[in-house]
N, C-alpha and C positions, 0 to 999 in steps of 0.2 A: 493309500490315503490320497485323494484327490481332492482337485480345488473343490468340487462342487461336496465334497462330506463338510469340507473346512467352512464352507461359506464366503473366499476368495473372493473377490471381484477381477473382472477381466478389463483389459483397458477402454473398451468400451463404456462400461459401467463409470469409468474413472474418469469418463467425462463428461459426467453428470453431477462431478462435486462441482463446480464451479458456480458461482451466485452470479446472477444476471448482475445485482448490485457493482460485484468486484469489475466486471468491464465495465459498466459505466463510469465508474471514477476512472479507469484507466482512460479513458476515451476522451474526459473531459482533462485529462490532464495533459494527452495530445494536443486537444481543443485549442486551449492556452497555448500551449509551444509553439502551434501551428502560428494562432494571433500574432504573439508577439514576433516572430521570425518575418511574418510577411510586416507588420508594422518598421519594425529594424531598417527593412531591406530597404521598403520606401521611404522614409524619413529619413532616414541615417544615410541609407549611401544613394539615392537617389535611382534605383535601379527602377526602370519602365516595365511594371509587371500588369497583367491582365486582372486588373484587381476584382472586377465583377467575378469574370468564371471562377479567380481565386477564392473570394466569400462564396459564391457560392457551393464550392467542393466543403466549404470548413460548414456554411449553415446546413447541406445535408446530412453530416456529421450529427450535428447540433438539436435537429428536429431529430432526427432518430434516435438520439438517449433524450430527448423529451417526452417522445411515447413512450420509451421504454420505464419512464422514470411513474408517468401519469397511468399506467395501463394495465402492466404488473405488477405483483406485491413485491416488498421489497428483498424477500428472504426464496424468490422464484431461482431456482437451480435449471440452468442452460442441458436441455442435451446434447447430446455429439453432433445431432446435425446443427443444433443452434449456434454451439459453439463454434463449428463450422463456417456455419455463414456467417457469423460477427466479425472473426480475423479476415475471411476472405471479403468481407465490407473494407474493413481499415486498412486492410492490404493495396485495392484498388482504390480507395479514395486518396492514401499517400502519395499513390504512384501517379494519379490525377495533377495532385499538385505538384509533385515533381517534374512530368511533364510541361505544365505550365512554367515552372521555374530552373528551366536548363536542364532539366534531363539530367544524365552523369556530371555536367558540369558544373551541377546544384552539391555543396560538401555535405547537404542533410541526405543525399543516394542514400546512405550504407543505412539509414534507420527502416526499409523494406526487410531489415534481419528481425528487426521488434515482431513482429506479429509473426513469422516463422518461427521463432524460439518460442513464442507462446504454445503454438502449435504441438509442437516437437513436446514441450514438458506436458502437456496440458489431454490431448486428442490421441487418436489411434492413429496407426502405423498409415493405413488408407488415406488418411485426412492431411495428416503431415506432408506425403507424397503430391499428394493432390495442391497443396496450398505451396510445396517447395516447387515444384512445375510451372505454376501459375506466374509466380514470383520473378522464377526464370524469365520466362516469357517476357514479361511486364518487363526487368531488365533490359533483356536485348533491344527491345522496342524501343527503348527510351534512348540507348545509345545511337541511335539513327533518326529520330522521331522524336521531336521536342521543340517549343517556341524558347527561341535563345534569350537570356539573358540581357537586356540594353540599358546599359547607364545613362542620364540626360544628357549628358555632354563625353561621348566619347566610343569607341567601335564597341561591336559585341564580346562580350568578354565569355572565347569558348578554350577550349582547351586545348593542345595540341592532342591530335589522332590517337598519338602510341598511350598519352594518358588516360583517355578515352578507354581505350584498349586495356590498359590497366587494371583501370577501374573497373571496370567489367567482368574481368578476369578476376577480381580480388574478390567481388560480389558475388560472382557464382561459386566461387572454392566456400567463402564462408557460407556458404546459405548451405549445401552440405553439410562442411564441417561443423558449424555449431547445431545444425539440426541433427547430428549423429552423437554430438558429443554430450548435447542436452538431454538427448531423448535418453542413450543410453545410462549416462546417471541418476535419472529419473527412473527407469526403469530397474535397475538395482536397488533403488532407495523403496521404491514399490514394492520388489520383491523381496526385500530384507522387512519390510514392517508386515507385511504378509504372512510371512515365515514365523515371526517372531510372536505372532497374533496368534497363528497354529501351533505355536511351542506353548504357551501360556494354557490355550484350550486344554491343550495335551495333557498337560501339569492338571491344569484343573481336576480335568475327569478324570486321571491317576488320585489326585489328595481325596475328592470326594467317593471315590470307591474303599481308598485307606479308609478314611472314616467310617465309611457305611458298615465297613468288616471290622472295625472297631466296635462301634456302637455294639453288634451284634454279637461279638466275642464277650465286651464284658457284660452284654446282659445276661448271656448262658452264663457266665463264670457267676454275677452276682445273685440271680434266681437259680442257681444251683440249690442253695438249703432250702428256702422255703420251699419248694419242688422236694427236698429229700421228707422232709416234716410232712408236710399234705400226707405224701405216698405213707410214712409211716404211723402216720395219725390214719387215715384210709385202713389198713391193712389192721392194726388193732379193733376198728369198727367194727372192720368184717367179721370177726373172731368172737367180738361180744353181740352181735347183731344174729346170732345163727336161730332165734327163735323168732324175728322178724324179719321173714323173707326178702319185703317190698325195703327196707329199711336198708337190707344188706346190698341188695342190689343197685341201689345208688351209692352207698360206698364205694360199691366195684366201677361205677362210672367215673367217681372220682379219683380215687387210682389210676384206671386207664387211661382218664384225661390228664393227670399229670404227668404220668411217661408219656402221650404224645406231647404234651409240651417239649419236656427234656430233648423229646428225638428232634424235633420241629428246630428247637435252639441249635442241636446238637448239628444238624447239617446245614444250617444257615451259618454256623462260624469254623465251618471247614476251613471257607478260605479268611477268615474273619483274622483281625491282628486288634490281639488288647494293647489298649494307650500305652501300657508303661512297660509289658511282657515282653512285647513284640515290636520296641521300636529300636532294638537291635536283633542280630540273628547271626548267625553264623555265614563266610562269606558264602560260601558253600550251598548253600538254603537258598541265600539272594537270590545267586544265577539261579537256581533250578524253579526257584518263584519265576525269576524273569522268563526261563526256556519255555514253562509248563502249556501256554498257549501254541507253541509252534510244535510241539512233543506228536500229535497227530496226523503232521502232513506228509509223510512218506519217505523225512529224513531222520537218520538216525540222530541224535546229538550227545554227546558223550562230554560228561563234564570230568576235569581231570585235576588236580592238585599238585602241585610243586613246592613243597613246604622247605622254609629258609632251617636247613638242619641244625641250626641253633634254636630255631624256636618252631618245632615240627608242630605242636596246635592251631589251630584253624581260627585266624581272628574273627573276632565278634565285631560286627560292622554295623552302623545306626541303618537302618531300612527307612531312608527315605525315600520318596516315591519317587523324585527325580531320577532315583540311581537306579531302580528296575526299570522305569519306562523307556530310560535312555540305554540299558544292558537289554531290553525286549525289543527294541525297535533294531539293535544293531544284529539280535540273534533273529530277527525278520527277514534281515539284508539276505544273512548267510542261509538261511535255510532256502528264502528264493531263488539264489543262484545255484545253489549245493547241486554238488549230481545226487548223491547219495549220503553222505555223511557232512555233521556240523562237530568240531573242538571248540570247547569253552576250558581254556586253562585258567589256573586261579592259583598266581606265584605271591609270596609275600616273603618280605624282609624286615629287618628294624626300621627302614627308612621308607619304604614304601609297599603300598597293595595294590599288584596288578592282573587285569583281566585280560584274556588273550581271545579274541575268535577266529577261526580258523575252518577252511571249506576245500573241499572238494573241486570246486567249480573250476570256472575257466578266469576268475579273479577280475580287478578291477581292468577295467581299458587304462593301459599305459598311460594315454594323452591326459586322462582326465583324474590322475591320481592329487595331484596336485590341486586343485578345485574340490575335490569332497568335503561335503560339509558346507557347501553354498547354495542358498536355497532356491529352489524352484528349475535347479537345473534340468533340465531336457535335454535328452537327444532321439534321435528317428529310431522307429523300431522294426525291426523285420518281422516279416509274418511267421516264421519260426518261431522266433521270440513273443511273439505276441501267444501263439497257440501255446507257448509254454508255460507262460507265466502272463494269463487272460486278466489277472485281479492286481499285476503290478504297474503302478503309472510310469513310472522312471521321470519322477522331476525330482527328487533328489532332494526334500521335503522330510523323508524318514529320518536321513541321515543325519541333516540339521537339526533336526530335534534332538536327536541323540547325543549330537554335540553340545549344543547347547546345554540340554539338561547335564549331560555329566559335567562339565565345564563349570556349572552352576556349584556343583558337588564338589568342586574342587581339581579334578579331574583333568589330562590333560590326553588329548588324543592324535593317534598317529595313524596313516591307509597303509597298508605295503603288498605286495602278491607276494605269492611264496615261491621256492626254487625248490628243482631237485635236491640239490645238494641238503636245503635247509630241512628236509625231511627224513635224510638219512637217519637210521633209528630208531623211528616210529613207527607205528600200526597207523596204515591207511596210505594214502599220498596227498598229501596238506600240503599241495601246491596252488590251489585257488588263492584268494583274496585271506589280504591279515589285517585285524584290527585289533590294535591294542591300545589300552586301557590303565594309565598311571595314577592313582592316586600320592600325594606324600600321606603317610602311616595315619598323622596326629589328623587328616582334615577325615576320616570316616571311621577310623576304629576309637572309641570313644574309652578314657580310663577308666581300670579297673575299679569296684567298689570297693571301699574297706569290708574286709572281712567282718561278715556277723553282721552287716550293716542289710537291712530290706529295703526295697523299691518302693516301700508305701501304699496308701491305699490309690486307687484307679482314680485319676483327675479330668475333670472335663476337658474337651479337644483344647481347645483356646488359653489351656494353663502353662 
């Protein structure tokens, strides 16, 4: 399953949600700050600032979300590069005024972090780099490079050097650190709505196939009589029709059309599950529902049972779709990695039903046992790897869903590889990768009916 079956957006794409709108109120909100800081500075504390070049830095601000305001609609969405070029405007026209107003020894320095952090949550990894570089730059400069500071009546108020130095020092660590620390949460928060976006789809096209094979199960189950009646109403025609040939021989049509119907119904609800028959099943039945797609690719899978010797019967468990799609996606994992053989165990107790899978392979990577189940993970793939498994992405997308959906079920899951030792006494060597699969009893085996009691007639889906 890869981003592009899913419909995924890459962070590119993602930086094309942005509404021109949203930065113009940011800009004008600047706008204002800027005003009133330079207002403050000179009224209030008398400071001798280059007030021209200063409106002027704030009016090309000012003109430019005026086009932007007059020019385009108001529901216009920025692309990457526009987006681009807007922070790397505010960027440089900040640092403009800064310049003019003491450089580091202006306390407004540290807001050159404002439009990096935009950056970082907002742009791609390219843009980010691009605009934290810039940023730099524009730092350093200013720490050597700047009209100072003059009050009316008194010396230039600059800072001592090691401050200077400081400051500089504390601006360059943050402009990293919050552009890593941003971006990364952003990036998570991306990747988890992603994920969660592809589990729902997942879900989806699972429930609408349940149905689809509903639908079709109880038609064959409820056009079973009239289909028996046709056929037998037909076949008495034939018998009194024998002195009119043409007469007889469209009875025979008729017949023959009704057993193609039957057979027609009859293999469209193979995989078919009636509303009310089939929304439980034996556990047993699930997995081999869930296997039956991977049952073709050249590993074996062997399902096996470990029944609680108090209660050796085989629970009956609701067949939700979440719990095959999330038991079929994790019997995907293993038949991919498999060398040769897949175990599907299936233990149950008074208190719990548990699904065990089990492989051959060379099991999970150590490092990353702990992370399964997080979405979109990646790691690099050798061309080994690759030739051997040409149709697996390794973002780690499958797994998620699998969790998710059984989780949803109630469901709690655990990764482990397997050992020597843990295989002693088995048939095979089940030392690949282990996933198991805990339900509590009460969340999927559904109580018994009173005896003598029937399921009733077939309800619509939505009942």
């Amino acid at each position: 399953m890869s981003e592009e079956d899913l419909g995924l957006l890459d962070e590119d794409q993602r930086g094309n949600f942005i509404r021109l709108r949203t930065m113009i109120v940011l800009r004008w909100v600047a706008i204002g700050g800027q005003l009133i800081a330079i207002s403050v500075a000179r009224q209030l504390y008398g400071l001798q600032l280059e007030l021209g070049l200063c409106y002027l830095a704030v009016g090309v601000s000012v003109a430019g979300n005026l086009v932007a305001m007059f020019v385009f609609p108001e529901n216009k969405r920025l692309s990457e590069t526009e987006n681009t070029l807007m922070v790397m405007f505010d960027l440089l026209q900040l640092s403009f005024l800064l310049f003019l107003t003491g450089g580091l020894n202006n306390p407004f320095s540290m807001l050159v972090l404002a439009p990096v952090t935009v950056s970082a949550t907002v742009l791609s990894l390219r843009s980010t780099i691009l605009l934290n570089a810039t940023a730099f730059v524009l730092v350093t400069l200013m720490a050597f490079m700047h009209i100072p500071l003059r009050p009316a009546d008194g010396p230039v108020l600059e800072l001592p050097q090691i401050f200077i130095f400081g400051e500089w020092v504390a601006i360059s660590i943050a402009l990293v650190f919050i552009s890593v620390y941003a971006r990364r949460v952003t990036t998570e928060m991306n990747a988890m709505s992603d994920a969660l976006i592809a589990t729902q789809m997942a879900l989806g096209r699972a429930q609408k196939l349940n149905d689809l094979g509903g639908v079709v199960a109880a038609a064959a189950h409820e056009l079973g009589t009239p289909l028996a009646t046709i056929k037998l109403t037909s076949a008495e025609l034939i018998e009194d029709l024998d002195d009119r040939p043409d007469s007889q021989e469209d009875a025979r049509l008729i017949r023959d059309q009704a057993d193609r119907c039957r057979d027609i119904l009859r293999s469209m609800g193979r995989a078919g599950k009636d509303d009310l028959h089939m929304r439980q099943a034996p556990l047993t039945e699930v997995i081999r529902e869930a296997a039956e797609p991977h049952e073709d690719r050249g590993k074996t899978i062997g399902i096996e049972t470990r029944p609680d010797p108090q209660d050796p019967a085989v629970p009956q468990i609701l067949r939700r779709p979440e719990i095959i799609h999330g038991l079929r996606n994790l019997i995907q994992n293993a038949v991919d990695f498999a060398s040769s053989e897949v175990w599907v165990e299936a233990l149950w107790d008074g208190d719990n039903v548990t699904v065990r899978i089990l492989d051959d392979g060379a099991g999970f990577p150590s490092h990353l046992i702990g992370r399964l189940g997080d979405p979109l993970m990646r790691r690099r793939r050798s061309d080994a790897d690759r030739r051997a498994r040409p149709e697996y992405e390794g973002m780690g997308l499958g797994l998620f869903i699998a969790k998710t959906l059984l989780e949803r079920s109630g469901a709690e899951l655990s990764f482990a590889n397997g050992s020597a030792s843990a295989s002693e006494g088995r048939s095979g060597a089940r030392t690949g990768a282990i996933v198991e699969v805990v339900w509590p009893r009460d969340s999927i085996v559904p109580p018994a009916s009173p005896i003598g009691i029937g399921i009733g007639e077939n309800r619509p889906f939505d009942a």
